[in-house]
BAFI-3210 file (N, C-alpha, C; in Angstrom, 3 decimals, decimal comma, padded with zeros to 6 digits):
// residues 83
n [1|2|3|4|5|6|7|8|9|10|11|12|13|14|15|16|17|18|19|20|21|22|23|24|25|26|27|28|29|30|31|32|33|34|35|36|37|38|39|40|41|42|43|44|45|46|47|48|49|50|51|52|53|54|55|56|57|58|59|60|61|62|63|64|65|66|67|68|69|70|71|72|73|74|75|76|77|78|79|80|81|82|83]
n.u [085,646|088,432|091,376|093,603|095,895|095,418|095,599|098,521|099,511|099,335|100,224|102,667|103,410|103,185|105,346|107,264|107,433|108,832|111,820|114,205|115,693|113,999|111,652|112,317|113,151|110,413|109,183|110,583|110,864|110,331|108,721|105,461|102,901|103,060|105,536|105,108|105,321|105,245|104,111|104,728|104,245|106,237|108,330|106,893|106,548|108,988|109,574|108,160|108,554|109,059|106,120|104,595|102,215|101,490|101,688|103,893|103,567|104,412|102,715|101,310|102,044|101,392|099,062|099,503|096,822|097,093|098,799|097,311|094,907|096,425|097,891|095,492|094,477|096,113|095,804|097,066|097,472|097,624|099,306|099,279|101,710|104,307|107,620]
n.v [103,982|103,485|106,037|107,558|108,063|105,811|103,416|103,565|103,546|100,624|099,108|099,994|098,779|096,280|095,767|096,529|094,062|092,105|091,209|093,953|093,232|090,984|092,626|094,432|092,749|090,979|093,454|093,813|091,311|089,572|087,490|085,874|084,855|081,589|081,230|082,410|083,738|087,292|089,613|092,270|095,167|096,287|094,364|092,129|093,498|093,257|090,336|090,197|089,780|091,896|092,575|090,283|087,925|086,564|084,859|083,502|082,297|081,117|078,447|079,213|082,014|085,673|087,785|091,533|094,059|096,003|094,900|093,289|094,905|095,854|093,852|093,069|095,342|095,517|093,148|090,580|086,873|085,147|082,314|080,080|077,814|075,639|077,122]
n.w [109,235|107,490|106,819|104,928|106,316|107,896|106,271|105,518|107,320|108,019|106,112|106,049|108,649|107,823|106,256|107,557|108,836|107,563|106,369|104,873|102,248|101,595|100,760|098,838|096,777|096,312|095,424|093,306|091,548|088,709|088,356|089,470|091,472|092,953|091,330|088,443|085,190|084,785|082,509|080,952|078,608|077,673|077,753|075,798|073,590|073,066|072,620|070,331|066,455|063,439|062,140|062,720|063,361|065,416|068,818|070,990|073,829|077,349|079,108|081,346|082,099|083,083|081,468|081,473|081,803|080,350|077,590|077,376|075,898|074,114|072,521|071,084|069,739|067,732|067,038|067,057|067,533|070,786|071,355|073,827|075,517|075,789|075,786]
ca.u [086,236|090,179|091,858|094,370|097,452|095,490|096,547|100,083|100,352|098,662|101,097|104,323|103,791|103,310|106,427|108,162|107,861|109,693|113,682|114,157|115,953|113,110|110,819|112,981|113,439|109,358|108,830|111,008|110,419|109,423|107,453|104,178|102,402|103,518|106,393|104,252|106,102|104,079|104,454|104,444|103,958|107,939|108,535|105,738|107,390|110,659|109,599|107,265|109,454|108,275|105,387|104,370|100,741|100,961|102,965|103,794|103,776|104,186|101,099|100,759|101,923|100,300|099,731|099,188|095,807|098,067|099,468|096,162|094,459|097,438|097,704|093,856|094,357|096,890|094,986|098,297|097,200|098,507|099,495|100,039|102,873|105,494|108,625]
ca.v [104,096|104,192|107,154|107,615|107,784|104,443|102,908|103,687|102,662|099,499|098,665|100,168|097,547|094,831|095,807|096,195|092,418|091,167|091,971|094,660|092,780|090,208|093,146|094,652|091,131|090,954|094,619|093,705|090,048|089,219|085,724|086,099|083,521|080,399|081,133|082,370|084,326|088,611|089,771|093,877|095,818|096,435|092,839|091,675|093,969|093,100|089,470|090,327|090,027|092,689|092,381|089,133|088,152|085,352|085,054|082,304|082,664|080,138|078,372|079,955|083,313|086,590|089,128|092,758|094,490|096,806|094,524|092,240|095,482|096,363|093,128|093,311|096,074|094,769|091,512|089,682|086,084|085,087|081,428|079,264|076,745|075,485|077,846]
ca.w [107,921|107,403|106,316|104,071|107,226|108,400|105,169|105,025|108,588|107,923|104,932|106,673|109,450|107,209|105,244|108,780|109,575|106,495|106,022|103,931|101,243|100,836|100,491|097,337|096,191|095,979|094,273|091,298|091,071|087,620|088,878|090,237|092,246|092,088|090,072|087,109|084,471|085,028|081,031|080,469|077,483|077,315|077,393|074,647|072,255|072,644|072,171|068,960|065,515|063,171|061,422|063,564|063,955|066,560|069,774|072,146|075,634|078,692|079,577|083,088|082,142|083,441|081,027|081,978|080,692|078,928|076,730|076,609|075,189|072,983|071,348|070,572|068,925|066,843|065,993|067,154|068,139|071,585|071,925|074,962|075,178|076,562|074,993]
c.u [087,727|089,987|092,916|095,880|096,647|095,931|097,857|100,629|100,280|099,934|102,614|104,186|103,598|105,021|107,529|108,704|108,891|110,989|113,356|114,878|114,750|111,892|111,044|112,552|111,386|108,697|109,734|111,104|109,497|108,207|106,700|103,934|102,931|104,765|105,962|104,881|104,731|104,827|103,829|104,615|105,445|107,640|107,784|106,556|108,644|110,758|109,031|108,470|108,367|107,541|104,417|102,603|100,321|102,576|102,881|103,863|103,890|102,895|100,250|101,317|100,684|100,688|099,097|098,075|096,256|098,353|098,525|095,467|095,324|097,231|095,931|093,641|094,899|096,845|096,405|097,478|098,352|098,263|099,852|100,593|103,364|106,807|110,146]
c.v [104,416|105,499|107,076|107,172|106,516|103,601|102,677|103,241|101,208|099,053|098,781|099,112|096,409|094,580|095,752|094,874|092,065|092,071|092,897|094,275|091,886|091,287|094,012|093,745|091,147|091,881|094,357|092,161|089,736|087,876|086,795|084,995|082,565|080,187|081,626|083,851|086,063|089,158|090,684|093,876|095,391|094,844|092,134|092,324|093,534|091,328|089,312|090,740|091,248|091,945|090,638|089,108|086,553|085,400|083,945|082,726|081,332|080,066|079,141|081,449|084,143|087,213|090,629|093,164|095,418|096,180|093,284|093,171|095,715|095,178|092,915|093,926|096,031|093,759|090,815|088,798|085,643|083,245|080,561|077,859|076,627|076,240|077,011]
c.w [108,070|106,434|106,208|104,967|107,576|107,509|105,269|106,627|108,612|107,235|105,467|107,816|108,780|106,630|106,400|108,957|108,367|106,609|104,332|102,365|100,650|100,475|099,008|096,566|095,731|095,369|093,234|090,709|090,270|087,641|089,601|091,412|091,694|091,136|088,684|086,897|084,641|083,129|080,612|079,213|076,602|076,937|076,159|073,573|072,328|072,428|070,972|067,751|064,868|062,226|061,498|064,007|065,159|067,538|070,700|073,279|076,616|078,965|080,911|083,297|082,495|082,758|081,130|080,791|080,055|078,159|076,233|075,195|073,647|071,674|070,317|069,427|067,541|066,484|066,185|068,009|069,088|071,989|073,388|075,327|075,866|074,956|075,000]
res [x|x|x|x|x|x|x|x|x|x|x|x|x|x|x|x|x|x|x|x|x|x|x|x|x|x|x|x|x|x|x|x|x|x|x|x|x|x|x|x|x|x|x|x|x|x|x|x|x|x|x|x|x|x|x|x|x|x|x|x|x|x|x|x|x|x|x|x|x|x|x|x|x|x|x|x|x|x|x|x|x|x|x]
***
């Protein structure tokens, strides 16, 4: 069974091999796989006008189960399109 330091050694040598810029570059890179748009909470609201019950999105967007649940809750229908 690993343990908790086998983890973090595991992960720190992975993170070793790559240059430390492309490893930044991949923790704040808004694309996902493939190029596919990742689409937080923040972001959803700040594309939602007020009082808005439908929303477009990119067909191959990902959107976070925060902001799947949220809109749920808020009965906002979520379209997929080309924008």
């Amino acid at each position: 069974m690993l343990t908790r330091d086998d983890l973090i050694d595991i992960i720190a040598a992975g993170l070793a091999k790559a240059k430390p810029a492309a490893v930044v570059a991949r923790l704040w890179n808004k694309a996902g796989p493939a190029g596919r748009l990742f689409l937080t909470e923040y972001e959803i609201k700040k594309r939602l006008t007020p009082g808005g019950v439908r929303l477009t999105i990119p067909e191959n967007a990902i959107l976070s189960p925060l902001v799947t649940d949220w809109l749920t809750l808020r009965g906002i229908e979520v379209v997929r399109g080309l924008i």
